[in-house]
HTML snippet that shows the backbone in 3Dmol.js (N, CA, C, O; Angstrom):
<script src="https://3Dmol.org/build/3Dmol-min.js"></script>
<div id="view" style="width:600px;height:400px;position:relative"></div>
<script>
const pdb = `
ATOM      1  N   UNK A   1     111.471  66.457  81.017  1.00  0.00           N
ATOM      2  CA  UNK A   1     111.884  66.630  79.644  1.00  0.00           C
ATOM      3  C   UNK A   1     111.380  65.497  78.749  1.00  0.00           C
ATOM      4  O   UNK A   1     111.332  65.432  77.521  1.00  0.00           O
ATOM      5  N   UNK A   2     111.078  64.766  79.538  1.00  0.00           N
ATOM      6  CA  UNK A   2     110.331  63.211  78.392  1.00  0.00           C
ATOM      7  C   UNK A   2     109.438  63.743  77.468  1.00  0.00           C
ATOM      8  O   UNK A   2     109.364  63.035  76.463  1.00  0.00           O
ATOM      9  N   UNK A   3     108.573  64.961  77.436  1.00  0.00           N
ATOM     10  CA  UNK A   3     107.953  65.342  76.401  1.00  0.00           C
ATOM     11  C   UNK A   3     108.382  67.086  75.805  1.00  0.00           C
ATOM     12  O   UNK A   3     107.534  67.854  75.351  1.00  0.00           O
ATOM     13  N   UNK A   4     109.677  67.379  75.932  1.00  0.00           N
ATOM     14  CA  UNK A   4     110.338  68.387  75.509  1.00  0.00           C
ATOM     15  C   UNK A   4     110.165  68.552  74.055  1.00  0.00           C
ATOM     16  O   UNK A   4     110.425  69.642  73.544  1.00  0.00           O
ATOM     17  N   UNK A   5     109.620  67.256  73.128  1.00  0.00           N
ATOM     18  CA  UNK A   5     109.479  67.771  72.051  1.00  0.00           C
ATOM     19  C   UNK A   5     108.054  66.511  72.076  1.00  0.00           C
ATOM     20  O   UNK A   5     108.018  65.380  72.561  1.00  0.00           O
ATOM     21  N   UNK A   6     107.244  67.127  71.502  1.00  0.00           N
ATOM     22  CA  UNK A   6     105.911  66.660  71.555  1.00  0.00           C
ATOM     23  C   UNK A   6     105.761  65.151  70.157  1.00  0.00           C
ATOM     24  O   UNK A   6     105.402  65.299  68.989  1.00  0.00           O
ATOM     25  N   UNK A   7     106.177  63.828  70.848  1.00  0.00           N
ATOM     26  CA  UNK A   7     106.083  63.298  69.163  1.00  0.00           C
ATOM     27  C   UNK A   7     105.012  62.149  69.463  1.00  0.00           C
ATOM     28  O   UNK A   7     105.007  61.215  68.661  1.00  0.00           O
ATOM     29  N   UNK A   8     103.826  62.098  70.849  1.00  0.00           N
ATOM     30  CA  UNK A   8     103.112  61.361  70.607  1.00  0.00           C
ATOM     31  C   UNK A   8     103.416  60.033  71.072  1.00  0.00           C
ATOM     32  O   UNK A   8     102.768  59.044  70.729  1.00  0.00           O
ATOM     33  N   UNK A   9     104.282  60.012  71.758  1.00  0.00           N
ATOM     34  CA  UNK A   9     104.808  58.378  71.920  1.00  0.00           C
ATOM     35  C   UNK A   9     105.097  58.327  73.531  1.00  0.00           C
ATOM     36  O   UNK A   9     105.450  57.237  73.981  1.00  0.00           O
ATOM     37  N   UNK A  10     105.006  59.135  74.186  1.00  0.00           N
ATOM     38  CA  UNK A  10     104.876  59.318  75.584  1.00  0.00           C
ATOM     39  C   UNK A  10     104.661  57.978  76.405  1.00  0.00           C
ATOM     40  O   UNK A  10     103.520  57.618  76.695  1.00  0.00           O
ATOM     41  N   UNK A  11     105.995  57.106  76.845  1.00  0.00           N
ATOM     42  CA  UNK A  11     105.098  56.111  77.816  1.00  0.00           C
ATOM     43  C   UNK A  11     105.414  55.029  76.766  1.00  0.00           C
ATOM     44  O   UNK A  11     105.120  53.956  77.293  1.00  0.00           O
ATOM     45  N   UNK A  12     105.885  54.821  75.509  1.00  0.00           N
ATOM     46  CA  UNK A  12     106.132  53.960  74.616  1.00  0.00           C
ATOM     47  C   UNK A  12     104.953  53.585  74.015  1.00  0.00           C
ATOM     48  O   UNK A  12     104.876  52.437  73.576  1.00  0.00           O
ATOM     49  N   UNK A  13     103.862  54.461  73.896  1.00  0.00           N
ATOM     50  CA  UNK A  13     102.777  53.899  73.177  1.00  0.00           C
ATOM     51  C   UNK A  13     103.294  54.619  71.980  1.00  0.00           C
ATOM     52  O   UNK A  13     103.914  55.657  71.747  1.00  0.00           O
ATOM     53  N   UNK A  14     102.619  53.330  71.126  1.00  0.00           N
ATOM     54  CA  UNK A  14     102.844  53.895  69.434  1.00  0.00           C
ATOM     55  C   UNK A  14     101.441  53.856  68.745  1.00  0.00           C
ATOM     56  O   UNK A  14     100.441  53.239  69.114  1.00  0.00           O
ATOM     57  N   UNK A  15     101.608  54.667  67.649  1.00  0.00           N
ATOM     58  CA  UNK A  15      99.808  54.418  67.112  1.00  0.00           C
ATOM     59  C   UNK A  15      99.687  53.212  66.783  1.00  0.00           C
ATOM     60  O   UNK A  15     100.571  52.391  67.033  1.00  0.00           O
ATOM     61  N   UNK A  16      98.480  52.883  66.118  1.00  0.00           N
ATOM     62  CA  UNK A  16      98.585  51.608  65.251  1.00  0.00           C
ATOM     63  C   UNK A  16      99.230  51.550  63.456  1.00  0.00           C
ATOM     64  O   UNK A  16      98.989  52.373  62.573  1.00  0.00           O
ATOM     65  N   UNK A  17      99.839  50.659  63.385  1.00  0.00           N
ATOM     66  CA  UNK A  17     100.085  50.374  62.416  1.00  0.00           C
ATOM     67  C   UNK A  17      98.692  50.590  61.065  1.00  0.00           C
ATOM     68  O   UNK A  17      97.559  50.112  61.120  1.00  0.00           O
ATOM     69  N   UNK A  18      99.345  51.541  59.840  1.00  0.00           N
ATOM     70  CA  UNK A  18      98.598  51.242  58.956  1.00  0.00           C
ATOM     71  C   UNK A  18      98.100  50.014  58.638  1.00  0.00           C
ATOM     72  O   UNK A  18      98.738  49.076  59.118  1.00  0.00           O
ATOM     73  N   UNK A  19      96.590  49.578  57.579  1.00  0.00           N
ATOM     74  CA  UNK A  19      96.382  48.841  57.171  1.00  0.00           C
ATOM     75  C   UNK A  19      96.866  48.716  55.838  1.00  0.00           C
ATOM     76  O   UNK A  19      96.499  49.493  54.957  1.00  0.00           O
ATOM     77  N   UNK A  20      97.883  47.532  55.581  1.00  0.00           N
ATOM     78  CA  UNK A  20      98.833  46.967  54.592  1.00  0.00           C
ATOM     79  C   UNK A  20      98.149  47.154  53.081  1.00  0.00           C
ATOM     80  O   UNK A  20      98.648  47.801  52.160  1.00  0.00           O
ATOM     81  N   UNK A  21      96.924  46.452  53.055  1.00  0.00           N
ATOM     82  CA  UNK A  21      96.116  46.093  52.037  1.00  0.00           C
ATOM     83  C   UNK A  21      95.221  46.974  51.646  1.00  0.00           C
ATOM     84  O   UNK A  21      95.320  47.975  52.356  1.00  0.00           O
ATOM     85  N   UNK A  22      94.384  47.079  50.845  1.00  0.00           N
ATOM     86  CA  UNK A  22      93.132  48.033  50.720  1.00  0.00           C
ATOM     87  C   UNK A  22      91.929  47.050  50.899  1.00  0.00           C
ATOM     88  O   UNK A  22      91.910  45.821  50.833  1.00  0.00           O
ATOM     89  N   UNK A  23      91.118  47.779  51.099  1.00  0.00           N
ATOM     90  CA  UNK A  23      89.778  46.890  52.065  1.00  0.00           C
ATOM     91  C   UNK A  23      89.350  46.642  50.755  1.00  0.00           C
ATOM     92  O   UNK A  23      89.544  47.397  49.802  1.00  0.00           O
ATOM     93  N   UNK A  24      88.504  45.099  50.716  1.00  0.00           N
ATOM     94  CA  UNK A  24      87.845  44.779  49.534  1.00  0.00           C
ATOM     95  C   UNK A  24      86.609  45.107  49.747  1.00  0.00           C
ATOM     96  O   UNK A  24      86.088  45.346  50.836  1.00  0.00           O
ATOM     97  N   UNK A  25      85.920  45.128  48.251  1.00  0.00           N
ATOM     98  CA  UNK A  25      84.588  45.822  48.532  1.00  0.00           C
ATOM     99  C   UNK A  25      83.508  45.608  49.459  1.00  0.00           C
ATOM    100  O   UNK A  25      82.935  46.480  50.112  1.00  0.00           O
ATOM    101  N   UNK A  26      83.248  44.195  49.457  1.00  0.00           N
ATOM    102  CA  UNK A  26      82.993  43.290  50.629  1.00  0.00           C
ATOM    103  C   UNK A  26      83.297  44.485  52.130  1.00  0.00           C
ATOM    104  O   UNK A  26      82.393  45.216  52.534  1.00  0.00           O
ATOM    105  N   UNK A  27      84.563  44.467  52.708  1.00  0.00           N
ATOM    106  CA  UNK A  27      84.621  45.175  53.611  1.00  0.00           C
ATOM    107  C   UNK A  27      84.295  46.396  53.559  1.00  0.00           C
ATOM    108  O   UNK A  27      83.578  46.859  54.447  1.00  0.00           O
ATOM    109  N   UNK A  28      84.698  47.100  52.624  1.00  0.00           N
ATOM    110  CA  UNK A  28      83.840  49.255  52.472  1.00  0.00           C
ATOM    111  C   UNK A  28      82.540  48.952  52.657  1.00  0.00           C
ATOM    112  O   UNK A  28      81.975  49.488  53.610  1.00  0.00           O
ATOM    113  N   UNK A  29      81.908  48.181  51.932  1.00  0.00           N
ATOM    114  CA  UNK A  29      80.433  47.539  52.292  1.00  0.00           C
ATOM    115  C   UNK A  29      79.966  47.575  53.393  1.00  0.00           C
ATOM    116  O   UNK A  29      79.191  48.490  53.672  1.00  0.00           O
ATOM    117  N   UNK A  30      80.279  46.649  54.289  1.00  0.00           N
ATOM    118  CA  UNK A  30      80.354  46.877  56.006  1.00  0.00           C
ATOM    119  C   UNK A  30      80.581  48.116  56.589  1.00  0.00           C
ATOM    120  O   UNK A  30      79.631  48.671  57.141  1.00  0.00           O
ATOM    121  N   UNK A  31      81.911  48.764  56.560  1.00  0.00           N
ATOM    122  CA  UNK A  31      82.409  49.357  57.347  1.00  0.00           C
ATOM    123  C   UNK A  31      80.822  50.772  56.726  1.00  0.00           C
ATOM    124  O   UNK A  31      80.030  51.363  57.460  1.00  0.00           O
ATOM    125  N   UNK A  32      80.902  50.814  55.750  1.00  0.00           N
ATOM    126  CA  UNK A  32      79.802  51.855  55.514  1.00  0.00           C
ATOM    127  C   UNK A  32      78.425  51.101  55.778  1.00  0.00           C
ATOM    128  O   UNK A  32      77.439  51.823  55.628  1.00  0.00           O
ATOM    129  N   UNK A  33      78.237  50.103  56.054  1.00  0.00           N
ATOM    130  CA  UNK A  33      76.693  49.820  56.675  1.00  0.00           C
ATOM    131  C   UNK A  33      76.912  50.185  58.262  1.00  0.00           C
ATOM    132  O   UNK A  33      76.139  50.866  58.936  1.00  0.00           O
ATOM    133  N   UNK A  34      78.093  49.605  58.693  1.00  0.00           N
ATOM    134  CA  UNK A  34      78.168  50.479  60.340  1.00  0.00           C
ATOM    135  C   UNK A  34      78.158  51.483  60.228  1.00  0.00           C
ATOM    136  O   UNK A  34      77.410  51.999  61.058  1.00  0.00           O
ATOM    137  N   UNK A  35      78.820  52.464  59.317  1.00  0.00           N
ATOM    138  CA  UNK A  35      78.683  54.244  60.178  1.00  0.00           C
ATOM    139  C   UNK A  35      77.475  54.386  59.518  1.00  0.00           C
ATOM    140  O   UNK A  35      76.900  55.241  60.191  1.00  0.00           O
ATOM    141  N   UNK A  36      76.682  54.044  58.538  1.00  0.00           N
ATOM    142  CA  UNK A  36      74.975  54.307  58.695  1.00  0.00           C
ATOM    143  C   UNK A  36      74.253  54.435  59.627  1.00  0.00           C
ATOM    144  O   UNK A  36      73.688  55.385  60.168  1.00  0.00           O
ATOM    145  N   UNK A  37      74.354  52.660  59.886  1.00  0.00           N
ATOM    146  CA  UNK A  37      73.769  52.647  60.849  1.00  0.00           C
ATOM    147  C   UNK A  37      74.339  53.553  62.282  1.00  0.00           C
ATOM    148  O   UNK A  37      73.465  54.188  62.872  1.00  0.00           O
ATOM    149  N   UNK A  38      75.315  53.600  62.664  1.00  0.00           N
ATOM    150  CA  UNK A  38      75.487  54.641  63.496  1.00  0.00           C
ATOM    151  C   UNK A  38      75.139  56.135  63.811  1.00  0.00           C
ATOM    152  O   UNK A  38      74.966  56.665  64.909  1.00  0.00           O
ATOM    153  N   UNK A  39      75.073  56.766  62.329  1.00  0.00           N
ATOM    154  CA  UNK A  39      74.504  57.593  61.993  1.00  0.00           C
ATOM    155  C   UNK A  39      72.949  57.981  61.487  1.00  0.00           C
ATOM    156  O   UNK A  39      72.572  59.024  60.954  1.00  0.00           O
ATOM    157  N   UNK A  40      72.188  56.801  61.831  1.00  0.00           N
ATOM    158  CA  UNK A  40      70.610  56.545  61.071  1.00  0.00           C
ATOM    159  C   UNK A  40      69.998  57.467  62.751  1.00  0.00           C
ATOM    160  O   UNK A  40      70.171  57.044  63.894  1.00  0.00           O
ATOM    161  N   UNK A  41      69.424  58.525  62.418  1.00  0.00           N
ATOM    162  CA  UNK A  41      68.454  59.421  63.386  1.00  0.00           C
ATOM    163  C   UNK A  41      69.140  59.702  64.334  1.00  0.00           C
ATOM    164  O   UNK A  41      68.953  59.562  65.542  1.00  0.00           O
ATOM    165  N   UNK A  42      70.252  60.257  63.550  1.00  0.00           N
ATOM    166  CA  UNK A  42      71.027  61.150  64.718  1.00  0.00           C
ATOM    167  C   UNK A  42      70.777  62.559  64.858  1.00  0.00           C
ATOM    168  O   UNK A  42      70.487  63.093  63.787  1.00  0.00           O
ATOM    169  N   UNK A  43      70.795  63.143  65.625  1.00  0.00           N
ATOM    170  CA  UNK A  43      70.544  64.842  65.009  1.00  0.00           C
ATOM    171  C   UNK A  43      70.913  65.740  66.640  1.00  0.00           C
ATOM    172  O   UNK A  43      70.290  65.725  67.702  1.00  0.00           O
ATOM    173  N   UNK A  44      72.051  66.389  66.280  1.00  0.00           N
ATOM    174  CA  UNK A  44      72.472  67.233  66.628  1.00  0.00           C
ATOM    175  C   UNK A  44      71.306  68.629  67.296  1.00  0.00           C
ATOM    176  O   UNK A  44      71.077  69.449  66.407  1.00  0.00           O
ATOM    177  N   UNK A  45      70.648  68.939  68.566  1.00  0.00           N
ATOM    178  CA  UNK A  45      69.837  69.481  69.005  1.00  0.00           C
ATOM    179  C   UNK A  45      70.697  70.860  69.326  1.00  0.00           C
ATOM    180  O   UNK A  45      70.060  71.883  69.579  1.00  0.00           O
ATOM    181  N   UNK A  46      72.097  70.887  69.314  1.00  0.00           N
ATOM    182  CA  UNK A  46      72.427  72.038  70.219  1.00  0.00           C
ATOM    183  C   UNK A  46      72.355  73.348  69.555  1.00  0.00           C
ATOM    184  O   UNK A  46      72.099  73.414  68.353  1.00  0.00           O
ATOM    185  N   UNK A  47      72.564  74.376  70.260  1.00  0.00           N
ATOM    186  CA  UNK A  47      72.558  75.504  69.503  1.00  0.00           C
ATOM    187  C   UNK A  47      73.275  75.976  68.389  1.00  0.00           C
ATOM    188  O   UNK A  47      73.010  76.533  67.324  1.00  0.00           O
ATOM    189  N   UNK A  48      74.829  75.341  69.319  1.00  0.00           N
ATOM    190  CA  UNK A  48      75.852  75.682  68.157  1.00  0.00           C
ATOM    191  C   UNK A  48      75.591  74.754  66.739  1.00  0.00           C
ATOM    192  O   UNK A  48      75.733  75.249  65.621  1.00  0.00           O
ATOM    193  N   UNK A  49      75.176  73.290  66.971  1.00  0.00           N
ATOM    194  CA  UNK A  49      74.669  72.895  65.683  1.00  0.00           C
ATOM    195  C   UNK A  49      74.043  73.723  64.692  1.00  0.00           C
ATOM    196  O   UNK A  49      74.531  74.152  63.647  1.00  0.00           O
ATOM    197  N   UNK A  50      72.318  73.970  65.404  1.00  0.00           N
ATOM    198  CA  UNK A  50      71.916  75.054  64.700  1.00  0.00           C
ATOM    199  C   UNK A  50      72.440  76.087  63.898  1.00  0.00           C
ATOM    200  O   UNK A  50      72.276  76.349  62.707  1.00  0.00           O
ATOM    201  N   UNK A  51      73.017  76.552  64.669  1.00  0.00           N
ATOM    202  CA  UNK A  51      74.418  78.198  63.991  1.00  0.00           C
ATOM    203  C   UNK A  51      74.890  77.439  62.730  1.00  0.00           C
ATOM    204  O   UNK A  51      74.842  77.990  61.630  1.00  0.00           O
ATOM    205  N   UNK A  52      75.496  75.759  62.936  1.00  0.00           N
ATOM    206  CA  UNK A  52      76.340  75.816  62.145  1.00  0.00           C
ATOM    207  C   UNK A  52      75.616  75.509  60.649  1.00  0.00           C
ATOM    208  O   UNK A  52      75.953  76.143  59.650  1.00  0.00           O
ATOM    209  N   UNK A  53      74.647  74.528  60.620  1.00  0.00           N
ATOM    210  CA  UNK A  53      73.584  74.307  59.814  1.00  0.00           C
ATOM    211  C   UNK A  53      72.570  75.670  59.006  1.00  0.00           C
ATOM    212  O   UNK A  53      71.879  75.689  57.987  1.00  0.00           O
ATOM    213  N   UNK A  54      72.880  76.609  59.954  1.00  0.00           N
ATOM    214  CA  UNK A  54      71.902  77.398  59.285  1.00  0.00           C
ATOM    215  C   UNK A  54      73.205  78.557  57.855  1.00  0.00           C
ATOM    216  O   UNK A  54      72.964  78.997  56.731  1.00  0.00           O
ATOM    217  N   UNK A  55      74.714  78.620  58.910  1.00  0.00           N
ATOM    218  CA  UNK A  55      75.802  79.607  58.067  1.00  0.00           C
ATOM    219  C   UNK A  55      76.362  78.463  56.894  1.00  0.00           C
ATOM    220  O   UNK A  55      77.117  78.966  56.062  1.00  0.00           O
ATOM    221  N   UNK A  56      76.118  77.163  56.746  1.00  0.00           N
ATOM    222  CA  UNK A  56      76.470  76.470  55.774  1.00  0.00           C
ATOM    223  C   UNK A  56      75.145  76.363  54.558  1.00  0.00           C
ATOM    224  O   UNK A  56      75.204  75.671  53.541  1.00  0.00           O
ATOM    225  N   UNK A  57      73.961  77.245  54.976  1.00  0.00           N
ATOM    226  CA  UNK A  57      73.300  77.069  53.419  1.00  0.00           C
ATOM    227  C   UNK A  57      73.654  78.240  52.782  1.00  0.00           C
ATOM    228  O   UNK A  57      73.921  79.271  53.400  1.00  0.00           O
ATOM    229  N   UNK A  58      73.679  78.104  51.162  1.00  0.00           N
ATOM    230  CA  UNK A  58      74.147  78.633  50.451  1.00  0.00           C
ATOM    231  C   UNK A  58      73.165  79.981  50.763  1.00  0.00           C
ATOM    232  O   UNK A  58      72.065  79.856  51.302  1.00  0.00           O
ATOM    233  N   UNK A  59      73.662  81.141  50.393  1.00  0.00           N
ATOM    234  CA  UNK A  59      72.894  81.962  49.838  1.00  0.00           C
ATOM    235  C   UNK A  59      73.045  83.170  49.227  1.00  0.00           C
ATOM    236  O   UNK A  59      73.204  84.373  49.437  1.00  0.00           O
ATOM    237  N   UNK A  60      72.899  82.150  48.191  1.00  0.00           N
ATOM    238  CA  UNK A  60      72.413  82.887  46.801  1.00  0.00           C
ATOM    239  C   UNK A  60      71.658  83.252  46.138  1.00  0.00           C
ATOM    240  O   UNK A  60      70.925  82.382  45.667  1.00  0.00           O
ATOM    241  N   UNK A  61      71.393  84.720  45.715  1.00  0.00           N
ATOM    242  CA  UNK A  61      70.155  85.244  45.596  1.00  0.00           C
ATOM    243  C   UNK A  61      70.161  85.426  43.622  1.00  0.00           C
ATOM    244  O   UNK A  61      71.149  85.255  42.909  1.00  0.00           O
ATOM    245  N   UNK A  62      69.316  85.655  43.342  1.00  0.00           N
ATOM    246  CA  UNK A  62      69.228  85.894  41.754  1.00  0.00           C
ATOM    247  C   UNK A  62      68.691  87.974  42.221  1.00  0.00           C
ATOM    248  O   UNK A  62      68.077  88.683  43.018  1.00  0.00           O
ATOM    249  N   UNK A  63      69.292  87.976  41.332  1.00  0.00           N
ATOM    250  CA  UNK A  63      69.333  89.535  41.376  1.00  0.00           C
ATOM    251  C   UNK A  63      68.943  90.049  40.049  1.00  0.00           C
ATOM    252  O   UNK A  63      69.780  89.938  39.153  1.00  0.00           O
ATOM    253  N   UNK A  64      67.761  90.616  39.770  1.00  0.00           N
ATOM    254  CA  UNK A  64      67.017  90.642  38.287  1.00  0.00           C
ATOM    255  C   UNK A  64      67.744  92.476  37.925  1.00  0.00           C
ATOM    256  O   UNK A  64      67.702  93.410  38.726  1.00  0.00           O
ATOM    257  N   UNK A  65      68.343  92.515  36.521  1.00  0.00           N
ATOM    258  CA  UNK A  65      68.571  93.783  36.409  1.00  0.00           C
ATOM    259  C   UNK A  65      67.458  94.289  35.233  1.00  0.00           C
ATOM    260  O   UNK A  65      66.583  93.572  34.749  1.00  0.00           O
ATOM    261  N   UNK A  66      67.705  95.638  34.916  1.00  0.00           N
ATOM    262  CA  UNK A  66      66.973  95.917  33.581  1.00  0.00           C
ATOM    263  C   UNK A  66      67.835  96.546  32.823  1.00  0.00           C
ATOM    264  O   UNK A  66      67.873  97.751  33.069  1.00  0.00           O
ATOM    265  N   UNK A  67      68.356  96.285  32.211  1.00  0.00           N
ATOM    266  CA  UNK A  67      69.621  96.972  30.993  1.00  0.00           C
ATOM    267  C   UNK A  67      68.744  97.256  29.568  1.00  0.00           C
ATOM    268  O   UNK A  67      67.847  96.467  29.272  1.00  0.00           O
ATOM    269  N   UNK A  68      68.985  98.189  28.873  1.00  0.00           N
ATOM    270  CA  UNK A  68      68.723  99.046  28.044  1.00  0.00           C
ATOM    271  C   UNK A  68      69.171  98.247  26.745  1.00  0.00           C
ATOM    272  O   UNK A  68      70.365  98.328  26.457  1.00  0.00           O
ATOM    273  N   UNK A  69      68.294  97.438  25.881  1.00  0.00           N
ATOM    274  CA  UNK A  69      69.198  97.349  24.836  1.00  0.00           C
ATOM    275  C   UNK A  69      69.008  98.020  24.087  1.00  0.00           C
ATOM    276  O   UNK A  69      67.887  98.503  23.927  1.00  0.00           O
ATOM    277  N   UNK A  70      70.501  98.442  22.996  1.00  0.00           N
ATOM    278  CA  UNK A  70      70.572  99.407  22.476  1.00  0.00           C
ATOM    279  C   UNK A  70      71.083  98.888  20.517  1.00  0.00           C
ATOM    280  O   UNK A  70      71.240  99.765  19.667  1.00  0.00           O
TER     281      UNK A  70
END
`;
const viewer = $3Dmol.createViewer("view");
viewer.addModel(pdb, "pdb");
viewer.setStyle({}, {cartoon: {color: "spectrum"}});
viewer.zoomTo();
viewer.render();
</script>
């Protein structure tokens, strides 16, 4: 029954504590030069990527009519 109701704390682990402060620009700076760089020539080869890359472009077509003016 220790996890009869599901709250994540199983074992007395707790998450971490929010961060108190807001990051100064200085730090967003960083933290976004790491996930760049983490992310610099990454690329997703799998199929399902593919699928998903190809159903996320838009498509929208222009559709030409001819109406009668009157």
């Amino acid at each position: 029954m220790a996890e009869a109701i599901p709250t994540g704390t199983f074992g007395h682990s707790r998450p971490p504590k929010p961060h108190d402060e807001p990051w100064t620009p200085e730090e967003q700076a960083q933290h976004l030069a790491t996930l760049a760089a983490a992310l610099k020539d990454w690329h997703d080869p799998s199929e399902q990527a593919e699928a998903d890359r190809q159903r996320h472009r838009p498509h929208l077509h222009l559709i030409t009519t001819h109406t009668n003016a009157a």
